[in-house]
C-alpha positions in Angstrom: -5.9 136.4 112.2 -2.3 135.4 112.0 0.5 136.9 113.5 2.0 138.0 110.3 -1.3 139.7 108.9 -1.5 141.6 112.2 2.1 142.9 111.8 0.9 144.0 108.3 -2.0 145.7 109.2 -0.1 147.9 111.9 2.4 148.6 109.3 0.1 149.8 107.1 -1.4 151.6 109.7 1.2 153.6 111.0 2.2 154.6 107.4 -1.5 156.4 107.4 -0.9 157.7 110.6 2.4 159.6 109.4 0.6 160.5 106.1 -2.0 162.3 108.4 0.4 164.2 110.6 1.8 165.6 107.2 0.8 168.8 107.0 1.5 171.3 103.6 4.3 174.3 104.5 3.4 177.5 103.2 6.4 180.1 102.5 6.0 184.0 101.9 7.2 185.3 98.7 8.4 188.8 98.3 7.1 191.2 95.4 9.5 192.5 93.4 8.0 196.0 93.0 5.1 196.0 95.1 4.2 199.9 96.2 3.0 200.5 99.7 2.1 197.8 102.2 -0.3 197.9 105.2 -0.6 195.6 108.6 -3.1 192.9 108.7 -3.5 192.0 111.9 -4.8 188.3 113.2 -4.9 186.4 116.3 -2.0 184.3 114.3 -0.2 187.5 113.9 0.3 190.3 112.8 1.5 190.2 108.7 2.0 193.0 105.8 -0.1 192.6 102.5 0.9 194.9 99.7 -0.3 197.3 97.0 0.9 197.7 93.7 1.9 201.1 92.4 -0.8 202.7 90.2 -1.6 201.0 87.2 1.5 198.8 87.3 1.1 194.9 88.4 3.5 193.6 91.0 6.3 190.8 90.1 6.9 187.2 92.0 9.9 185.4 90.8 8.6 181.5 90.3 11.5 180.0 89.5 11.3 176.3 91.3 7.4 176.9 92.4 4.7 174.9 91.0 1.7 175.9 93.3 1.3 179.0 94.9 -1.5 181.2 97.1 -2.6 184.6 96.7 -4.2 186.4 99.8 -5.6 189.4 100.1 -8.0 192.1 101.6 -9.4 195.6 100.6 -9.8 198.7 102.6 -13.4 199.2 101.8 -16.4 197.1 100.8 -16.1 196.5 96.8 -18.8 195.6 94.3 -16.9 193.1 92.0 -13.2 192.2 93.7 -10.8 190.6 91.1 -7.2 190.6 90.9 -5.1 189.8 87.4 -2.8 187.0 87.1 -0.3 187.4 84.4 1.5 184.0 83.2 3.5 183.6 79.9 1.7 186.5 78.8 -1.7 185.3 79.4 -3.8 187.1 81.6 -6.7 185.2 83.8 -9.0 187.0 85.7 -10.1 185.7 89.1 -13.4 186.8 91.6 -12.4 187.0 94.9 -14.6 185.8 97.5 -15.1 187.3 101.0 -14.3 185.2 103.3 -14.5 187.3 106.9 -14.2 190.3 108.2 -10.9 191.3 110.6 -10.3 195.1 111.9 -12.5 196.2 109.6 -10.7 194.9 106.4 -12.4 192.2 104.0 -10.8 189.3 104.0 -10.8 187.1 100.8 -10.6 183.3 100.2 -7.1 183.0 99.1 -6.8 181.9 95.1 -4.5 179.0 94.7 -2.3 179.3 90.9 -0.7 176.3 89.6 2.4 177.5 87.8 3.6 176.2 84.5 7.2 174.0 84.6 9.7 176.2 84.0 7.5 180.0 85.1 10.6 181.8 85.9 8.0 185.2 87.2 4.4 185.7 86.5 2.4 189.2 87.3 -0.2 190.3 89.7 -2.2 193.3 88.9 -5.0 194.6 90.7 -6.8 197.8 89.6 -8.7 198.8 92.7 -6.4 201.1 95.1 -7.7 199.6 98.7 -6.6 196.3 97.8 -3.6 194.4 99.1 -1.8 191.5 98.7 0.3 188.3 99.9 1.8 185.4 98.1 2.4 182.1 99.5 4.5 178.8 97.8 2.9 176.3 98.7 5.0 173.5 99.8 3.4 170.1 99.5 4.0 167.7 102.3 6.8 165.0 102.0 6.1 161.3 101.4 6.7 159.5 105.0 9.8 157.5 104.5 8.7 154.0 104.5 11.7 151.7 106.3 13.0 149.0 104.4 13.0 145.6 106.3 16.0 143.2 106.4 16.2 141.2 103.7 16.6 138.5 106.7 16.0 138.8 110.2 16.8 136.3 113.3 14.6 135.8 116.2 16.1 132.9 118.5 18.4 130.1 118.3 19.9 127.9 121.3 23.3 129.7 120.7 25.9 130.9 118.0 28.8 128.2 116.8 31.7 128.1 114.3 31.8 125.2 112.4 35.5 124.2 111.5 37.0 123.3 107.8 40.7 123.2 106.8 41.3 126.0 108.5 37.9 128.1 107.3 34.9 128.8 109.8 31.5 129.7 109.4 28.7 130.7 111.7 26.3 128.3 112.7 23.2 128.4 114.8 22.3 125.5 117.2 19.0 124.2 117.9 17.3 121.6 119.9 14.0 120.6 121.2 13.4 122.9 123.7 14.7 126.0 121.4 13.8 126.2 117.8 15.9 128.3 115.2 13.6 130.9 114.0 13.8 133.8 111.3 12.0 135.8 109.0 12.7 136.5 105.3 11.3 139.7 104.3 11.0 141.9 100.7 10.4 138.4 98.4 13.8 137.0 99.5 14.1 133.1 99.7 17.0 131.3 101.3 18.2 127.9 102.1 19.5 126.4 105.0 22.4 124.0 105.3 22.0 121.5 108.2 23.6 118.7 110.2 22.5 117.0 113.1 25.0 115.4 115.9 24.3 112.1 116.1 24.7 110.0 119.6 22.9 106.9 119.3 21.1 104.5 116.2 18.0 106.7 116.1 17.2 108.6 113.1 17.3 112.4 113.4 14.0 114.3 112.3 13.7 118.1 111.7 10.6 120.1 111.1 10.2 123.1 108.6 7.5 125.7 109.3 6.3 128.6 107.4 4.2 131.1 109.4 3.2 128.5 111.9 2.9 125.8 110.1 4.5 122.5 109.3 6.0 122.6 105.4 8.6 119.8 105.5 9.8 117.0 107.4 13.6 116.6 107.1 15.4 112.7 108.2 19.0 112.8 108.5 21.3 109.6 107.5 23.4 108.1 110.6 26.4 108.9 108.3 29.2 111.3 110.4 31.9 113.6 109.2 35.8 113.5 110.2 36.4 117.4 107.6 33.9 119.6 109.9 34.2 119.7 113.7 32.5 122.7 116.2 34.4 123.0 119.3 32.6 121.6 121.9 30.1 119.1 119.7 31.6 115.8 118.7 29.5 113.1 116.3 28.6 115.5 113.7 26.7 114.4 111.0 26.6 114.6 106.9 25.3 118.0 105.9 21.8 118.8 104.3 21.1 121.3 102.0 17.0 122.3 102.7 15.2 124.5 100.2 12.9 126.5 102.4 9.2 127.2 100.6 8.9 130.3 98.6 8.5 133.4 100.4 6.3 136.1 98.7 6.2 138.8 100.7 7.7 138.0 104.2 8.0 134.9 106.2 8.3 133.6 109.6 10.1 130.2 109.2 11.1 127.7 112.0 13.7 124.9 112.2 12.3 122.6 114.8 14.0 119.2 116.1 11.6 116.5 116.3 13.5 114.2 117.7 16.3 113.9 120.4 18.9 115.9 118.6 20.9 118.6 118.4 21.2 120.2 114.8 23.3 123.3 114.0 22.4 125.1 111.0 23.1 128.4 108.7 20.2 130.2 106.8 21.7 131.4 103.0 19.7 134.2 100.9 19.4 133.0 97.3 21.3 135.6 95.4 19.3 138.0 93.1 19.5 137.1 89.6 
């Protein structure tokens, strides 16, 4: 398995790992004419449910909600439990189902509502007088925030330069045989690099291009040197090369590699987006 599968996999991995950990919030709503309330009381606390008054359905204002929960519990064991949900008019009946027992009260399974776009209120009507109520919007959990990557990212490099023209300079990286230039292009960027070797002696310098390990492109320099561009500090400098570095389709791990006895300084260029 290559290195740059392996740093996929964890990515992936971790982003499953927050989408886990997300839990959904719940928020209490308030009736806006509910009658009288009683205490239910739980080992997660102690919380008021509330009745209607007689014959009269309580109000929840819905404005923004698009799921909620309705609890409940009754005083007293009853034969068919329901409660009335009133939306746009249109009533739906729903059976409750006990779901436990706590201080005497029967608890039921809480009835989840998915409310219309645009619901500004809907109605809750129960016509049994021992049973109480609780609403819930039900927040759903937020999307884990995925972190971009840099478009381009640098690993190593034998040391930062300026190379000099009329006046102008530019950053440069220096490699050599003992220290490659590496980087990784990430998010389907590609880039070139522009290139030049310092030149000492007759022989010819080489330079290797790897993708992800391995070896794309083999890169000979001319013994041709330039009197415009100068670095402080590195004298013979050769004639520039302009290297078009494989496509990347995802992300990359590219090296610059000197295979023969040479210095090189060079500057990796995104490609600009058409």
């Amino acid at each position: 398995m290559s290195k740059r599968t392996i740093i996929i996999l964890v990515a992936v991995l971790f982003v499953c790992m927050l989408g886990a950990q997300a839990k959904t919030k719940y928020k209490a709503l308030t009736f806006n004419n509910s009658g009288t309330k009683r205490v239910l009381k739980t080992d997660a606390g102690n919380y008021y449910y509330y009745r209607s008054l007689p014959e009269k359905s309580m109000l929840l204002d819905t404005t923004g909600i698009t799921k909620l929960e309705l609890r409940s519990f009754s005083t007293e064991v009853l034969r068919k439990p329901e409660i009335v949900v009133i939306i746009a008019k249109k009533r739906q009946t729903y059976s409750l189902q006990q779901a436990q027992i706590i201080n005497k009260y029967n608890v039921y399974a809480p009835v989840t509502l998915e409310i219309p776009k645009g619901t500004k209120s809907i109605e809750v009507l129960c016509y049994n007088r021992s049973m109480y109520m609780r609403a819930f919007n039900i927040i759903p959990p937020k999307a884990p925030k995925i972190v971009k990557l840099k478009n381009m990212v640098l690993k190593a490099h034998g040391g930062a330069v300026s190379l000099l023209h009329n006046g102008n300079s530019s950053d440069y990286y220096s490699l050599l045989p003992s220290q490659a230039l590496k980087f990784s292009l990430n998010n389907k960027r590609n880039a070139v690099v522009y290139v030049r070797p310092r030149l000492l002696d007759r022989s010819v310098p080489k330079l290797g291009v790897y993708q992800n390990g391995k070896l794309v492109q083999t890169i000979e320099f001319t013994l041709k040197r330039t009197s415009k561009y100068s670095v402080q500090g590195i004298t013979n400098l050769g004639i520039s090369k302009k290297i078009d570095l494989p496509i990347n389709n995802g992300s990359s791990d590219y090296e610059l590699k000197a295979l023969s006895d040479h210095l090189f300084i060079a500057k990796p260029v995104l490609i600009k987006l058409k």
